[in-house]
N, C-alpha and C positions, 0 to 999 in steps of 0.2 A: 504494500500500500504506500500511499504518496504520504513521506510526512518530513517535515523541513530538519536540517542537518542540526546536530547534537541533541535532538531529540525524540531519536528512535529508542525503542525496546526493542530487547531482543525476543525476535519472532517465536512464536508459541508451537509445541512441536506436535502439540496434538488436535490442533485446529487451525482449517485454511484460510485463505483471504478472500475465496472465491464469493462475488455476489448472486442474491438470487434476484434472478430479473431475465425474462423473455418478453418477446414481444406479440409473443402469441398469448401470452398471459391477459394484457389490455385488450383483447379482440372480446377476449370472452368473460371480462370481469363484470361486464352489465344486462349482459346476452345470461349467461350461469352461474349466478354466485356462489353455488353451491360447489359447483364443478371448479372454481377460481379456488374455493379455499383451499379445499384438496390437494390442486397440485402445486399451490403456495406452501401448502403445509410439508408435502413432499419434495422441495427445493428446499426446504429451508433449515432441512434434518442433515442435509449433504452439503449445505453453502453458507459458512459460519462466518464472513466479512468481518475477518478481527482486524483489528490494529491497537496501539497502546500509545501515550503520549506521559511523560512525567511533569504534573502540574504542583506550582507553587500559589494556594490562594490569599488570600490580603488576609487572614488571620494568620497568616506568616505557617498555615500547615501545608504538608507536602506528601503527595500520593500518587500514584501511579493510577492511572484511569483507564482501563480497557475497555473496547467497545466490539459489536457484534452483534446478529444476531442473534435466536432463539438456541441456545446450546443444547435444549433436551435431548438430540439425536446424537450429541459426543459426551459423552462422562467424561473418558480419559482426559479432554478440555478443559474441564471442571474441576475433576481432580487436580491436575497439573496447577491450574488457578487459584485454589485452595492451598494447593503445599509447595508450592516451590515460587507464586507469586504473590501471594501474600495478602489475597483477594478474599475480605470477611463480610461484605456487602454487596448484593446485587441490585441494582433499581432498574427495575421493570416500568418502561415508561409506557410500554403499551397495552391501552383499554380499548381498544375499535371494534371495529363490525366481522370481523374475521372468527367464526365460532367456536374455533381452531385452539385458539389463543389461551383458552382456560385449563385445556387438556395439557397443552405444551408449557407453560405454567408450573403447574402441578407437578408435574414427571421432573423440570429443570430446579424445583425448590428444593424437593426431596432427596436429589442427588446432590445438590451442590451442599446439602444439610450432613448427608452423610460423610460426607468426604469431611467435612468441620467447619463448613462457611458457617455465618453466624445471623446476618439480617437480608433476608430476602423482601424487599420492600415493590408495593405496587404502587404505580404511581397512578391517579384517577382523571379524565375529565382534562389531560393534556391530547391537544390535537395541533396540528400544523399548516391546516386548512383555514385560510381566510374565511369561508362561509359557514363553517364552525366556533371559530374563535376568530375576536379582532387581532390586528397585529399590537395591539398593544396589552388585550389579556394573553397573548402569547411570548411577548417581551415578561410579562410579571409571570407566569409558569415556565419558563427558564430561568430567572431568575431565583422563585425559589426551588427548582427542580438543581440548579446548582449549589446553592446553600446546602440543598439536602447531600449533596455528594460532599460538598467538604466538612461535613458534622456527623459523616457516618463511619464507621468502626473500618481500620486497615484502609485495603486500596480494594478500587472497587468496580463493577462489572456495570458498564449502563449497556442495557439495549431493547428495541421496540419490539417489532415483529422480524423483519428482514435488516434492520441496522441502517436504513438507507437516510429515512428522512427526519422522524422525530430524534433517532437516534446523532444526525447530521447535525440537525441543529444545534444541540445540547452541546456536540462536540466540539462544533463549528465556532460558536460564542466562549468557549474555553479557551480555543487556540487565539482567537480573535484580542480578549479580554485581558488576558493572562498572559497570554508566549506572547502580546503582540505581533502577533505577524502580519503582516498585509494582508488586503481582503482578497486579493487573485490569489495567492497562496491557499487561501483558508476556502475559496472555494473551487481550487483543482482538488483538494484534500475531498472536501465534500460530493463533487461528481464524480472522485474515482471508487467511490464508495456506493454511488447511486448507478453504476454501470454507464457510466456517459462515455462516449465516443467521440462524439462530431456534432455538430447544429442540425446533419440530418442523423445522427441517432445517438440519439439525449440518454437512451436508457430511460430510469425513474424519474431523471431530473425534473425538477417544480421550481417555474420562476420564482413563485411567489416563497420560497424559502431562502433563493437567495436574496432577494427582498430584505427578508426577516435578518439573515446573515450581517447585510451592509448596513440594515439601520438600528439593528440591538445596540442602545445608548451603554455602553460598558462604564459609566460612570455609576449606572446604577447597582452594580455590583459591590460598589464600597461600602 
C-alpha cells in the first residue's frame, strides 16, 4: 500500500493488501441486494486491505493504527495483531445496510477475544454519504471517532466493511491532521485503498469523500 517514507510498518505476514472491489459488483448492487451482499461478503473473507501508519496524537500518546477490512475470514491476522502487534482495541466503524455485517462481527470479536484482544468496540450511526449525514455531522463523527482511537487501550485495528471509504476517511484525517502530509499525498493513500486506477476507473472512489478529506478543519482536533 501507498504510504509516505518513515512511516511505514512492517507488513503483516498473515494478511494481504488486496482490495475488494469489482465492477461487476455496482451493476448489481441495486438490481440484487441480496445477491451484492453475498458476494461482498465472499471478497471480503479473501481481500483484507491492511496497511498501518504510527500516529503521535496532541495528548502527546502514540500508537500504531492498523487499518483493513473485515478480518473474520483470517485468524492467523488477528492472532498475529494481538501478539506480536500489540493490537488490544478494534473499532468497528461499520453499521450499514449490508446484513452481512453482524454475522462477520461476531465471528471477528470472538477470535480477536480469544487470541487476548481486549475492547472490540462498534461504532453507530457513522456514514460517509452526504444524503445521510451533512459534511459537517461527519467532520464531528470523525472527530470523535478519532478521540475514541486515541483513549482506547494499546494500538489499535479500525475498519468498516471492505476498508475503503469510512475506513478512508478516518484514516485519511489522521494522516492529514497528525503526519501533516499534503492532501495529494493523503489522497493517492486513500484511492489506493478504494481500488482507483484512472479517471476512467475510479474503483470505489466517492468524490464526495475526498470532499470530506480536503475540508476536515484539523484544528478541531485540539
Amino acid at each position: 500500500k501507498y504510504m509516505p517514507a518513515g512511516l511505514q510498518q512492517e507488513k503483516l505476514k498473515n494478511c494481504n493488501d488486496k482490495v475488494t472491489w469489482g465492477y461487476e459488483l455496482s451493476k448489481i448492487e441495486d438490481t440484487d441486494p441480496k445477491l451484492f451482499d453475498e458476494m461482498v461478503k465472499k471478497k471480503v473473507l479473501s481481500d483484507n486491505n491492511t496497511s498501518a501508519a504510527s500516529f503521535q496524537f496532541s495528548s502527546e500518546n502514540k500508537k500504531v493504527v492498523y487499518r483493513s477490512s473485515f478480518l473474520s475470514g483470517v485468524p492467523a491476522c488477528l492472532d498475529e495483531l494481538v501478539k506480536e502487534r500489540g493490537v488490544q482495541t478494534i473499532v468497528n466503524l461499520y453499521s450499514g445496510t449490508l446484513n452481512s455485517h453482524n454475522e462477520l462481527a461476531q465471528q471477528e470479536r470472538l477470535a480477536f477475544q480469544s487470541f487476548g484482544g481486549h475492547v472490540y468496540t462498534n461504532v453507530l450511526n457513522y456514514e460517509d454519504n452526504f444524503k445521510k449525514l451533512s459534511k459537517q455531522e461527519i467532520f464531528k463523527k470523525l472527530k470523535e471517532i478519532i478521540n475514541l482511537i486515541e483513549t482506547s487501550p494499546g494500538n489499535v485495528l479500525i475498519h468498516c466493511y471492505g476498508g475503503m471509504h469510512r475506513t478512508g476517511l478516518v484514516f485519511g484525517v489522521m494522516q492529514k491532521c497528525l503526519h501533516k502530509l499534503p492532501i495529494e499525498r493523503v489522497l493517492d493513500e486513500y484511492k489506493c485503498h478504494a481500488a482507483w486506477e484512472s479517471k476512467e476507473r475510479e474503483g470505489g472512489y466517492k468524490k464526495e469523500n475526498e470532499t470530506v478529506l480536503r475540508e476536515f478543519p484539523c484544528a478541531s482536533l485540539k
